[in-house]
Phi, psi and omega in degrees: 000152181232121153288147201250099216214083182266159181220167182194107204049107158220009172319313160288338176247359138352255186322310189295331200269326173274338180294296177297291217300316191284314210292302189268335173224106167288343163259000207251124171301108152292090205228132168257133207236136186241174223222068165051044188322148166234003191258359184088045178291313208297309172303324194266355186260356158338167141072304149005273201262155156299262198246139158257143194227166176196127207220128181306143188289132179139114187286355191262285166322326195264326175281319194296324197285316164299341187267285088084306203240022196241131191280349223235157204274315107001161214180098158267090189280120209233151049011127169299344196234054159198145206250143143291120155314019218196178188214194161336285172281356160260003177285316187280358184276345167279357181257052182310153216296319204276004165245158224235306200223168202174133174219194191248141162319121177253125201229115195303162162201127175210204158258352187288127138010315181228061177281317183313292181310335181270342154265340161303324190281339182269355121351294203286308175316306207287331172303297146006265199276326212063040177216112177286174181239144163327322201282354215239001124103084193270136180254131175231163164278168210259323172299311187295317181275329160271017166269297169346322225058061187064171170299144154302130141294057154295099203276345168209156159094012178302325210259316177314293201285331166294320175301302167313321146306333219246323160351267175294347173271005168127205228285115162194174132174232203270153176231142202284049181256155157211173189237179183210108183196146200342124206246359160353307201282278159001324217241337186259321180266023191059152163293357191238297187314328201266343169324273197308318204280313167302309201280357176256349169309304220255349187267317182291307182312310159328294153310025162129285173355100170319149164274330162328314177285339182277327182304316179288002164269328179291305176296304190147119166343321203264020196265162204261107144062014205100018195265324193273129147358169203261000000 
């Protein structure tokens, strides 16, 4: 298996994030592929990671360039800022011969009140729908993701839009795994404010919307692209 590790200023959860990564799965290929860090992402994941890659910024270009070089039969689509709860021999025992793809159950960690609940409703969605968030740590077989082709060159809804793909080709979803991971975006932009603002994201990409447009109403008009946090 290859973990997929895109980044992008991450200098502080990098080493934590590869240190665990080594620890618990330890036969499994480390690969970061960063997006044009300016803060030492690059530097600290030496020594770490198997391979570093440097890659144009957009996470969706920065994951396909990590699969493109990645040895493992597996496919870990990783966020710098979400931990697998779980370690090596219970991933692959959940990952049994009838599934092709897959993702994890997610348990927000901040400071807002109502992370739990906002992860409990994204849980509940992903059971649901079989479409996951980037943060839910997506497994594809590596032959699957390349019938897919792959992420779009999207800049937002990448994780969305694959997942669907991926859908319709059979036996995947949720696993009874789980990750853990930054709950940020929530703690700096408010919980209700950052609620409304994904459901409204999520209403227009539905309808229609380019994501090229939405990213510059999410980020800001003047932002680069794949500029943005997780």
């Amino acid at each position: 298996m290859s973990f997929v590790i895109p980044a992008l200023n991450e200098v502080s959860r990098l080493p934590v994030l590869l240190r665990q990564l080594r620890r618990d799965f330890a036969d499994c290929e480390l690969i970061v592929v960063d997006g044009g860090s300016s803060d030492g992402s690059v530097a600290a994941a030496m020594g770490l990671a198997d391979c570093i890659l440097l890659g144009e910024p957009g996470r969706a270009l920065q994951m396909n360039l990590g699969a493109a070089c990645a040895k493992g039969d597996w496919l870990a689509f990783l966020h710098a800022d979400t931990q697998p709860d779980f370690d090596e021999a219970t991933l692959r025992a959940a990952l049994d011969d009838q599934l092709r793809w897959g993702f994890c159950h997610i348990s927000l960690q901040g400071h807002s009140r109502g992370l739990p609940m906002v992860s409990a409703f994204m849980n509940q969605r992903s059971r649901l729908t079989n479409v996951a968030t980037g943060d839910q740590l997506l497994f594809v077989q590596r032959e699957l993701f390349r019938e897919v082709e792959g992420f779009r060159r999207i800049p937002l809804m990448e994780d969305v839009d694959i997942c669907k793909r991926l859908r319709s080709r059979g036996a995947g979803g949720l696993l009874n795994l789980q990750v853990l991971s930054s709950g940020r975006r929530w703690d700096e932009r408010g919980l209700w404010a950052t609620i409304m603002r994904m459901w409204v994201l999520r209403l227009a990409y539905w309808l229609g919307v380019s994501p090229r447009r939405l990213w510059a109403h999410y980020y800001g008009k003047h932002a680069v692209p794949g500029s943005g946090g997780s």
